[in-house]
MMTF fields as JSON, N, C-alpha, C and O atoms, coordinates in Angstrom:
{
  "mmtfVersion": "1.0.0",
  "mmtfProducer": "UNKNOWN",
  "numBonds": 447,
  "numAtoms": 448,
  "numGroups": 112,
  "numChains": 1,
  "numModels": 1,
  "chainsPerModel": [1],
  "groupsPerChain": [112],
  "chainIdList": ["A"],
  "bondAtomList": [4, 2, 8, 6, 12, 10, 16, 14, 20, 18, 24, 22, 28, 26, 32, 30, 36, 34, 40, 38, 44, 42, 48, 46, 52, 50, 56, 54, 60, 58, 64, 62, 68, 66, 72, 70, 76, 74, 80, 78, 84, 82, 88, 86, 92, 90, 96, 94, 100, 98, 104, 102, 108, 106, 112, 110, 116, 114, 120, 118, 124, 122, 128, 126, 132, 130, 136, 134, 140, 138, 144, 142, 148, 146, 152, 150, 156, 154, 160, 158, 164, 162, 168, 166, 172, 170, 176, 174, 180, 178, 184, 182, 188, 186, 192, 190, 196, 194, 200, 198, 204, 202, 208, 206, 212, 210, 216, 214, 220, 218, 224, 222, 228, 226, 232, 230, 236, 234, 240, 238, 244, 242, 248, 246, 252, 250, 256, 254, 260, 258, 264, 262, 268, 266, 272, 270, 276, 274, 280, 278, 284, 282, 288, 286, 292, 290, 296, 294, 300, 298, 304, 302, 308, 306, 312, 310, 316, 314, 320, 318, 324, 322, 328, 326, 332, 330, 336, 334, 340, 338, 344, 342, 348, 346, 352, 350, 356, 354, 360, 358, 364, 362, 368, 366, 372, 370, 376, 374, 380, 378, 384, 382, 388, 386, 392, 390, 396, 394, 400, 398, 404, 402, 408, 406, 412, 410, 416, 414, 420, 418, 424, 422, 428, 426, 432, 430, 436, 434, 440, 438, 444, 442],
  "bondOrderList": [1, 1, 1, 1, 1, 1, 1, 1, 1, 1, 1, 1, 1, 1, 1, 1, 1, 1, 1, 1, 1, 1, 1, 1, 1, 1, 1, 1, 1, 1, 1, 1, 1, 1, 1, 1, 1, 1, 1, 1, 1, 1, 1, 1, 1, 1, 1, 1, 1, 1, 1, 1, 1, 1, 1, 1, 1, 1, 1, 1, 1, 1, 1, 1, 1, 1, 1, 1, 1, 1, 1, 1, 1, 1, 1, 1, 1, 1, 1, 1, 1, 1, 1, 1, 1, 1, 1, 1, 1, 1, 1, 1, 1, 1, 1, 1, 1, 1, 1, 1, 1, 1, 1, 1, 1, 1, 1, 1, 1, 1, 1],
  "groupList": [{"groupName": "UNK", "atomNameList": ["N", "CA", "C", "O"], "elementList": ["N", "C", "C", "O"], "formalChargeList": [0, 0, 0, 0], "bondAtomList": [1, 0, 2, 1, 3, 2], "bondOrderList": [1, 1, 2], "singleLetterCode": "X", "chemCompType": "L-PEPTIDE LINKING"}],
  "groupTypeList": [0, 0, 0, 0, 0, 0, 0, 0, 0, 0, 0, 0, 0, 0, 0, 0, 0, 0, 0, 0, 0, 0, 0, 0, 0, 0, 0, 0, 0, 0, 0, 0, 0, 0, 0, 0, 0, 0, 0, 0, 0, 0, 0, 0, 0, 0, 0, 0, 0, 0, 0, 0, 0, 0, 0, 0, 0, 0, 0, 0, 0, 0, 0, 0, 0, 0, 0, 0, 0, 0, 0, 0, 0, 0, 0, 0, 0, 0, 0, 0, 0, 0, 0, 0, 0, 0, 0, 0, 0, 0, 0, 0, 0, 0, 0, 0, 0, 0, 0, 0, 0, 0, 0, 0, 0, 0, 0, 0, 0, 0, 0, 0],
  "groupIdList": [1, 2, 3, 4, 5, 6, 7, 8, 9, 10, 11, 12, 13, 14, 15, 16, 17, 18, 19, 20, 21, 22, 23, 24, 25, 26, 27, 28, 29, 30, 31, 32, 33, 34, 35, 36, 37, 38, 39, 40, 41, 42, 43, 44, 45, 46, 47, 48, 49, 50, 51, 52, 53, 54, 55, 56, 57, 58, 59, 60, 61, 62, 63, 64, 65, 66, 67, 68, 69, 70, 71, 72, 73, 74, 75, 76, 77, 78, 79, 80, 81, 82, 83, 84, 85, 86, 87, 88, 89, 90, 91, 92, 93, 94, 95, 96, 97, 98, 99, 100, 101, 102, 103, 104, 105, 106, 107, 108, 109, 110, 111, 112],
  "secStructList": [7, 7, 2, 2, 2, 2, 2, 2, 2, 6, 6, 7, 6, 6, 7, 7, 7, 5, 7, 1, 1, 1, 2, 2, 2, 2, 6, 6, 1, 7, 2, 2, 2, 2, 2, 2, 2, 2, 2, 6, 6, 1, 7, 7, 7, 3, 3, 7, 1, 1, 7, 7, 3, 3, 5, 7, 2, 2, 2, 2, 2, 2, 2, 2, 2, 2, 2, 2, 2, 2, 6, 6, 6, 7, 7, 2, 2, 2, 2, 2, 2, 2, 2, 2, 2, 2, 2, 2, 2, 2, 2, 2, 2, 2, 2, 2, 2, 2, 2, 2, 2, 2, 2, 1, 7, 7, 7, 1, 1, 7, 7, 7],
  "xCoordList": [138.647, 137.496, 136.255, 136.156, 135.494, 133.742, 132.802, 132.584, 132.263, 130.812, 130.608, 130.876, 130.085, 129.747, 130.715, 130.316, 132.25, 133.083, 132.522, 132.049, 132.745, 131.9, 130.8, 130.555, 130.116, 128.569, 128.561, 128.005, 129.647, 129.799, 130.65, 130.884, 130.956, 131.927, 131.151, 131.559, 130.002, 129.227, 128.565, 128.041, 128.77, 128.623, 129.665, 129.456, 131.457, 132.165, 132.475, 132.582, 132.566, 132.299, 133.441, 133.343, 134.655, 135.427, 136.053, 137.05, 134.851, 134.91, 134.845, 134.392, 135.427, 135.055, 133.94, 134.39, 133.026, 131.888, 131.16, 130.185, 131.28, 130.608, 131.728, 132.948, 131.065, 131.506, 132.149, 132.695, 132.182, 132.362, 130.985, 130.7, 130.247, 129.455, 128.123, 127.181, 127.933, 127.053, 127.489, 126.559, 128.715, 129.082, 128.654, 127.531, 128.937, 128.428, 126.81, 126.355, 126.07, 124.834, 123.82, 122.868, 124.607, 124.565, 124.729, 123.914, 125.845, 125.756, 125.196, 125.094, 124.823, 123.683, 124.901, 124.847, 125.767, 126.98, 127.549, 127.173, 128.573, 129.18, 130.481, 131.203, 130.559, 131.833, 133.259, 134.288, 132.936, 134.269, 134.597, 135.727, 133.995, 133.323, 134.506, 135.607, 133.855, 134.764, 136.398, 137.268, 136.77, 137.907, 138.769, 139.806, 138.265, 138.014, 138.569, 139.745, 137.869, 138.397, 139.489, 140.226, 139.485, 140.834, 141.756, 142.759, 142.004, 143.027, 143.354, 144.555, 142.817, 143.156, 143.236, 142.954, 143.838, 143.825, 142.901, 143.101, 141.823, 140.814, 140.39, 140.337, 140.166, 140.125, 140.63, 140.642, 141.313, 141.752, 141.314, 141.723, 140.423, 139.618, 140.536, 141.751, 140.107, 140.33, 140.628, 140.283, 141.388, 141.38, 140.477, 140.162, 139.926, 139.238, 140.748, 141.859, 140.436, 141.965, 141.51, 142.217, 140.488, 140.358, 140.781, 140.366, 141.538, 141.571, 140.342, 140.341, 139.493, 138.199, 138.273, 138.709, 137.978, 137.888, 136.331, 135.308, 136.847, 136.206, 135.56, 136.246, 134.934, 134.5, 133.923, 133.342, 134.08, 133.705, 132.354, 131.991, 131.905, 130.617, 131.623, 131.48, 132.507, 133.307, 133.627, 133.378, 134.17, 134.751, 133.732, 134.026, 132.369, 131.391, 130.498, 129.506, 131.085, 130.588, 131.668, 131.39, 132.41, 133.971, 133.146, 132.121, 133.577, 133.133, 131.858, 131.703, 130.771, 129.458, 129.852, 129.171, 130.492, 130.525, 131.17, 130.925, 132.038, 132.501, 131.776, 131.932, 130.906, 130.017, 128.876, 128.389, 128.707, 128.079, 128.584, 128.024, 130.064, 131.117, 130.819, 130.464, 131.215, 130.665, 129.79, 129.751, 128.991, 127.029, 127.375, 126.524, 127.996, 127.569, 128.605, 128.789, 129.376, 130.781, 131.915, 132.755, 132.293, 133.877, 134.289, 133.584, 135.862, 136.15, 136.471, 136.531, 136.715, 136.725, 138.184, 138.411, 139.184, 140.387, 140.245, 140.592, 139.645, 139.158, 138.056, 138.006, 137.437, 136.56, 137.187, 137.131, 138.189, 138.954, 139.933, 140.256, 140.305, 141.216, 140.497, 141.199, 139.094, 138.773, 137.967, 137.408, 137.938, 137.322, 137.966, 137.539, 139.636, 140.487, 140.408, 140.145, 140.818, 141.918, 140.217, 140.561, 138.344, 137.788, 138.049, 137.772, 138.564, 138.724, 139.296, 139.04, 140.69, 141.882, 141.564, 142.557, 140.726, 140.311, 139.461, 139.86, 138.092, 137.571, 138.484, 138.448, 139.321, 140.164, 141.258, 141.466, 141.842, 142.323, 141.184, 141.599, 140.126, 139.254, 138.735, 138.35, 138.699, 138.361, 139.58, 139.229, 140.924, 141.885, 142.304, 142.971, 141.958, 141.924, 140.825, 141.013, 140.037, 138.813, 139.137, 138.998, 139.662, 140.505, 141.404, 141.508, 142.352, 143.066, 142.754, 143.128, 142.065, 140.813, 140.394, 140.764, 139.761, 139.174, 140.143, 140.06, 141.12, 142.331, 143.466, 144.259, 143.291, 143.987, 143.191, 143.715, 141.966, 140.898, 141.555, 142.447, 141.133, 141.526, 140.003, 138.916, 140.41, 138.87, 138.023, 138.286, 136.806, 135.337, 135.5, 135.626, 135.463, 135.211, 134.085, 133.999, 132.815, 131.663, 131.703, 131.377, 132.024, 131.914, 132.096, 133.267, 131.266, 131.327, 132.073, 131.729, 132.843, 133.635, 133.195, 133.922],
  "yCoordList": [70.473, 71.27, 70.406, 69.575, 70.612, 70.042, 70.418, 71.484, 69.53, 70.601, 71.014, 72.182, 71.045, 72.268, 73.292, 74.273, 73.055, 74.26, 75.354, 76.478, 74.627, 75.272, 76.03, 77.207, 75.168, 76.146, 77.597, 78.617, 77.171, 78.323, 79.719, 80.767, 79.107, 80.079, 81.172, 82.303, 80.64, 81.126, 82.754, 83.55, 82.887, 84.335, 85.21, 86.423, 84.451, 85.493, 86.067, 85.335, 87.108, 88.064, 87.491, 87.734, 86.682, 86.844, 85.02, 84.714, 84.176, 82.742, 82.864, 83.802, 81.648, 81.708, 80.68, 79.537, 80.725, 79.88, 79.96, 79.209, 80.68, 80.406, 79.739, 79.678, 79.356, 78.661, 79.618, 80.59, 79.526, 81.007, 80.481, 81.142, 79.34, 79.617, 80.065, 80.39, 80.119, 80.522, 82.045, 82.805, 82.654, 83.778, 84.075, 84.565, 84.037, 84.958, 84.524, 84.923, 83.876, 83.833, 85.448, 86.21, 85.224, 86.073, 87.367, 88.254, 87.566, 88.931, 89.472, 90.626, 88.101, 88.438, 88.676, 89.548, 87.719, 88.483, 86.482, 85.398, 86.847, 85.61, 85.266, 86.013, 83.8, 83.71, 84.285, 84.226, 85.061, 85.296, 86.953, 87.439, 87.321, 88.742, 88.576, 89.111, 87.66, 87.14, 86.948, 87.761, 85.745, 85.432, 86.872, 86.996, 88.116, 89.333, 90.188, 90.537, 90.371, 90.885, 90.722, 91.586, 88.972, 88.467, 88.716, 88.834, 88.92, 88.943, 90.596, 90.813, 91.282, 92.296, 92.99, 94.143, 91.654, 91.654, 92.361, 92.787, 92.248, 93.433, 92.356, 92.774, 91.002, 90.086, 88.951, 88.563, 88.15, 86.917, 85.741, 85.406, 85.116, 83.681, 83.164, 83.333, 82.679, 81.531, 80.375, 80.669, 78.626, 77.77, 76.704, 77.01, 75.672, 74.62, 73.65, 74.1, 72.216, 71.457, 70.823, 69.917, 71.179, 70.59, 71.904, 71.928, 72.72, 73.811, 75.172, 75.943, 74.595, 75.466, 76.824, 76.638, 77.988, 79.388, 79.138, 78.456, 79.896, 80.309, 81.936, 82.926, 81.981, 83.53, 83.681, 82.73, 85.015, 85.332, 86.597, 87.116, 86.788, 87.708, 89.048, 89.732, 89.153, 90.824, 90.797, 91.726, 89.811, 89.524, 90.271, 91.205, 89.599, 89.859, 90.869, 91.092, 91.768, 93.151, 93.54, 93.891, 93.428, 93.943, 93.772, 94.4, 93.036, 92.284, 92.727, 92.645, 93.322, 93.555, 95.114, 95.586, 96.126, 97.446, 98.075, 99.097, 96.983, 97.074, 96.614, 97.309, 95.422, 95.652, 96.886, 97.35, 97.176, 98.747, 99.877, 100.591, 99.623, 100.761, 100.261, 100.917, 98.694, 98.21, 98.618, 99.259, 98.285, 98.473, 99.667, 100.134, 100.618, 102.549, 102.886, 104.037, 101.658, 101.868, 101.823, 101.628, 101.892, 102.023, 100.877, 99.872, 100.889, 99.837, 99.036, 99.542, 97.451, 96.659, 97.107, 97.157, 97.441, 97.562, 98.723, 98.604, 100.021, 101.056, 101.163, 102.049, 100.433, 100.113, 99.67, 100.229, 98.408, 97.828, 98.637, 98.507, 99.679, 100.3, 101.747, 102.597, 101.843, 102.572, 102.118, 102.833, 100.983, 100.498, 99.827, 99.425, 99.802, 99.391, 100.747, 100.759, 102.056, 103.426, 103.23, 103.067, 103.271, 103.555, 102.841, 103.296, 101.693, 100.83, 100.971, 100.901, 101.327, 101.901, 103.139, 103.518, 104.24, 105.251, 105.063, 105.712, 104.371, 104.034, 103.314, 103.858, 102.24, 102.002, 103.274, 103.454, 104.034, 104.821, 105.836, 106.235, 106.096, 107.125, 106.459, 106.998, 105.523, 104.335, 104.442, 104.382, 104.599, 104.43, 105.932, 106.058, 106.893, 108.082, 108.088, 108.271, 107.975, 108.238, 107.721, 108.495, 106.312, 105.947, 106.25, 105.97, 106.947, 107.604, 108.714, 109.02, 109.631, 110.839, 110.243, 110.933, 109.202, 109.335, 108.993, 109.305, 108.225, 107.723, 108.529, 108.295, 109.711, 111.063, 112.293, 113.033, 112.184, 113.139, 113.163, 112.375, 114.179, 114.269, 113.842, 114.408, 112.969, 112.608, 113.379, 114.581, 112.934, 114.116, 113.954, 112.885, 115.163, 115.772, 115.567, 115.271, 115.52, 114.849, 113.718, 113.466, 112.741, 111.071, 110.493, 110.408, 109.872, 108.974, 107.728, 106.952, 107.343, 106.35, 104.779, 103.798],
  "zCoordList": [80.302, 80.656, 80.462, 79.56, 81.199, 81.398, 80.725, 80.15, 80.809, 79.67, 80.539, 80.256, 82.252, 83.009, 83.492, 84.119, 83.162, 83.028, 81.861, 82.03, 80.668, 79.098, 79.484, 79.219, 80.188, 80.456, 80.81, 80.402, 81.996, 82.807, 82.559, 83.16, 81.352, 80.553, 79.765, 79.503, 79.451, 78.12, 78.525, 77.746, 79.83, 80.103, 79.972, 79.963, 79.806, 79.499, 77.982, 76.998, 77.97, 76.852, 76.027, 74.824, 76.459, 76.012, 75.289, 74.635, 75.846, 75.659, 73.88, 73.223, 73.411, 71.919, 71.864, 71.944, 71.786, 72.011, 70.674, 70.719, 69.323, 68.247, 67.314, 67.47, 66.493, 65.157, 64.206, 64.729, 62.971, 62.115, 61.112, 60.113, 61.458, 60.289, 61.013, 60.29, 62.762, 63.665, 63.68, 63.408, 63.942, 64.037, 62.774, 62.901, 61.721, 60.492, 60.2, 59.128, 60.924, 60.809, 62.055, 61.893, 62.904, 63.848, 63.363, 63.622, 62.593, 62.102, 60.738, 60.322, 60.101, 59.34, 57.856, 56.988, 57.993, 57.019, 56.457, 56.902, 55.328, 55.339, 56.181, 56.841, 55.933, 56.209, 55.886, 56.559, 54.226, 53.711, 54.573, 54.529, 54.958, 56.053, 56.98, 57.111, 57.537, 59.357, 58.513, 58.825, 57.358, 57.205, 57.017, 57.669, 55.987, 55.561, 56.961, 57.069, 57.661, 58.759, 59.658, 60.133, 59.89, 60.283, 59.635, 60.338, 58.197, 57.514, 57.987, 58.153, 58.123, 58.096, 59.439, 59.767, 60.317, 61.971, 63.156, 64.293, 62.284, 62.991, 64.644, 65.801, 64.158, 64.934, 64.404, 63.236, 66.032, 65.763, 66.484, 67.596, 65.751, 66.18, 66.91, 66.797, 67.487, 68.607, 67.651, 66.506, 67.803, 67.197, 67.623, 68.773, 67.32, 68.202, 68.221, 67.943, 68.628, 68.52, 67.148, 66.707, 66.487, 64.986, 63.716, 62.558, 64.254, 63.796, 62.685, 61.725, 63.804, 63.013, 63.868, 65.004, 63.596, 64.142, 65.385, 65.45, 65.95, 67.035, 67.317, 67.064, 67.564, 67.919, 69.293, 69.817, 69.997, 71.327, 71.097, 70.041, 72.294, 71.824, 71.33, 70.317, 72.228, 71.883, 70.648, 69.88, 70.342, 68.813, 67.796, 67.051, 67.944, 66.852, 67.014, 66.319, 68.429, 68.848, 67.56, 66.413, 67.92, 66.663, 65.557, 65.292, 65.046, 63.771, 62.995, 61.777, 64.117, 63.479, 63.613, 62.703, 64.155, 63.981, 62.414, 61.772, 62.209, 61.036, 59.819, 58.815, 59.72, 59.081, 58.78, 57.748, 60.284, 59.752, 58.631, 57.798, 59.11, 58.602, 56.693, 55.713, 56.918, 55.204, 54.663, 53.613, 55.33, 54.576, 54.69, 53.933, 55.063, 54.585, 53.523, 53.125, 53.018, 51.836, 52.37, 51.491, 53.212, 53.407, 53.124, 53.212, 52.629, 52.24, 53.51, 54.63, 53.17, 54.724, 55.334, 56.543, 54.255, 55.306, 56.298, 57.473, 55.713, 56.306, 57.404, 58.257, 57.301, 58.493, 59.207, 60.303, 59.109, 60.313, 61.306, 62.486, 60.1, 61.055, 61.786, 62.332, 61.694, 62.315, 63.372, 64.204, 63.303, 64.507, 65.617, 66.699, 64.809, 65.848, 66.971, 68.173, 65.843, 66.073, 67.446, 68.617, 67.121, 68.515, 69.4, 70.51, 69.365, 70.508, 71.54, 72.742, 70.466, 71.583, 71.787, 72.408, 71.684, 72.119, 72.949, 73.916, 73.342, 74.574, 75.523, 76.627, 75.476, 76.37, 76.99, 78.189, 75.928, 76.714, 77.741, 78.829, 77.4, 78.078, 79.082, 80.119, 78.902, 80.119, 81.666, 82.845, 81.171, 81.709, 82.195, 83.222, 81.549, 82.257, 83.053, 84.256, 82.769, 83.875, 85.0, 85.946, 85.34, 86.311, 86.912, 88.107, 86.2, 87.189, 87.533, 88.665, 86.843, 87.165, 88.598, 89.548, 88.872, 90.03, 91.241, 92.429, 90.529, 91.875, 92.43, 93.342, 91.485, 91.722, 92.785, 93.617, 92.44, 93.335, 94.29, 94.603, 94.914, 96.413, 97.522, 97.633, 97.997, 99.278, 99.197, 99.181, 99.126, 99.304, 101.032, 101.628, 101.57, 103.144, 103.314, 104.506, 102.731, 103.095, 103.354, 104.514, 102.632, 103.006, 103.732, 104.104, 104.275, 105.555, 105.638, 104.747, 106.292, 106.098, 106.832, 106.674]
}
């Protein structure tokens, strides 16, 4: 890969493009936070080929909701697993809504 492949990556949500000591600066948290969470499979870094962790923006969308869940007390394993249990609850509502609409029957108004 290129540094202008890399570049062009940095808009997907899903590239690991931070560090863990940029990612936990970002969320305003430490490193032992991010390791903390991984352990408790909430997320799983990416590797570099020097084996340093990686993070993606979604990751530290993850990563920082559960800090919320921290900073109000819950414990971290408990936060993790409730932020898994919304995840997979917007994905599923996501996935009904889809077939919600691929089930409709044709609007008779619409112009084709």
């Amino acid at each position: 890969m290129t540094a202008d492949d890399s570049f062009g990556r940095l808009d997907d949500d899903d590239y690991p493009a931070y560090t863990m000591g940029r990612a936990a600066e970002m969320l305003g948290t430490t490193q032992s936070f991010l390791r903390a969470v991984g352990e408790a499979r909430l997320i799983t870094p990416l590797r570099s080929e020097g084996g340093h962790r990686r993070y993606s923006r979604y990751q530290l969308r993850i990563a920082a909701r559960a800090r919320e869940l921290v900073d109000q007390g819950t414990p971290i394993e408990a936060a993790c697993r409730i932020v898994i249990l919304e995840d997979q609850l917007e994905e599923a509502q996501r996935i009904n809504a889809e077939h919600r609409r691929s089930a409709a029957p044709p609007d008779p108004t619409a112009t084709t």
